[in-house]
C-alpha positions as CSV (number, residue, x, y, z in Angstrom):
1,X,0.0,0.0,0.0
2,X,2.7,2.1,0.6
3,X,4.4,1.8,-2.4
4,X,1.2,3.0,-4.2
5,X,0.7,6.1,-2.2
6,X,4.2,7.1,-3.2
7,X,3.2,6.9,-6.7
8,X,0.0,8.7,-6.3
9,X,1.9,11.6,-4.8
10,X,4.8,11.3,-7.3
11,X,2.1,11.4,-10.3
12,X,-0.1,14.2,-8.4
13,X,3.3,16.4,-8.1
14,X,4.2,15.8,-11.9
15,X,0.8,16.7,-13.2
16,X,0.6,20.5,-10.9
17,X,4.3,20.8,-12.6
18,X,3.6,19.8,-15.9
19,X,0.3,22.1,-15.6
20,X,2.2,24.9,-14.5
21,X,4.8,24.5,-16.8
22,X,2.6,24.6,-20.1
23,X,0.9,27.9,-18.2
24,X,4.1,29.4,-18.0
25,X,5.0,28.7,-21.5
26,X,1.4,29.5,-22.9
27,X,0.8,26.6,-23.9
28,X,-2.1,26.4,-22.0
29,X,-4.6,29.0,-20.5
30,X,-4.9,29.2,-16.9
31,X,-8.7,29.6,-16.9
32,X,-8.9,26.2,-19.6
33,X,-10.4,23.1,-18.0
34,X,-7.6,21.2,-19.3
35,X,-5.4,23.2,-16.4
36,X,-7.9,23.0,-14.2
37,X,-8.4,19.7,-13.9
38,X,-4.5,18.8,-13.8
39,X,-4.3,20.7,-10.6
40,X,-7.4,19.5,-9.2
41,X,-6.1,15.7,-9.7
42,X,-2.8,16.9,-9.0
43,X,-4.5,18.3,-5.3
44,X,-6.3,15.2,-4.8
45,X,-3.2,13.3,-5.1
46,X,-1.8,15.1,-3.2
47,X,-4.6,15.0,-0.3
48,X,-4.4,11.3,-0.7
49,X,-0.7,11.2,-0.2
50,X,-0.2,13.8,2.5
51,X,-2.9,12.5,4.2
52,X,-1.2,9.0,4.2
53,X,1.6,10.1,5.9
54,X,0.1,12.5,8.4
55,X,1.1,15.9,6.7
56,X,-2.2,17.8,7.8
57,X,-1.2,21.5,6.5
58,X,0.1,19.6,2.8
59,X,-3.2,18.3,3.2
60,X,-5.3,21.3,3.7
61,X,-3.3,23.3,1.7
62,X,-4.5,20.7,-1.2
63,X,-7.9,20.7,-0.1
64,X,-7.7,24.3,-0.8
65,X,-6.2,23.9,-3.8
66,X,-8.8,21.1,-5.0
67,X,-11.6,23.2,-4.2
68,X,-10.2,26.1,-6.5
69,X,-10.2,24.0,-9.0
70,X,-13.5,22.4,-8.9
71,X,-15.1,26.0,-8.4
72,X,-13.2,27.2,-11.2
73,X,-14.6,23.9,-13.1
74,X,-18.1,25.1,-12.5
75,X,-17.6,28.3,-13.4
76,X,-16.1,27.6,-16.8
77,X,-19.3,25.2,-17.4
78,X,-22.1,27.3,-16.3
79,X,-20.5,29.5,-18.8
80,X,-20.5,26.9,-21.2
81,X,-23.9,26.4,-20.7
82,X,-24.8,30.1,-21.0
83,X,-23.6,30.4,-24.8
């Protein structure tokens, strides 16, 4: 079990890099879903992860972050929706 919550928190930390790294180098909008949702896996990854080994603020923090997302999510849909 172990062994898989290192790679869950291994794979979440890639994904917010890689996310942040294509919105750095505009290849990707930080208001697209496609962002979003890399950071909101990333976060829950993360969540799982820190969780696992007792790392409450990593934790919240990424609870934070997860919620951004997912608001941010909705947002973008309802817009969607809209036009």
């Amino acid at each position: 079990m172990t062994n898989l919550i290192e790679i869950i928190g291994w794979a979440a930390a890639l994904l917010i890099l890689a996310s942040y790294l294509l919105v750095s180098t505009g290849r990707l909008s930080g208001t697209s879903a496609r962002f979003q949702w890399m950071n909101v896996a990333g976060a829950a990854g993360f969540i799982v992860n820190s969780g696992w080994h007792g790392a409450l603020p990593s934790a919240v923090l990424n609870i934070a972050w997860l919620a951004i997302g997912l608001v941010t999510l909705l947002r973008l849909w309802r817009a969607r929706a809209a036009a």
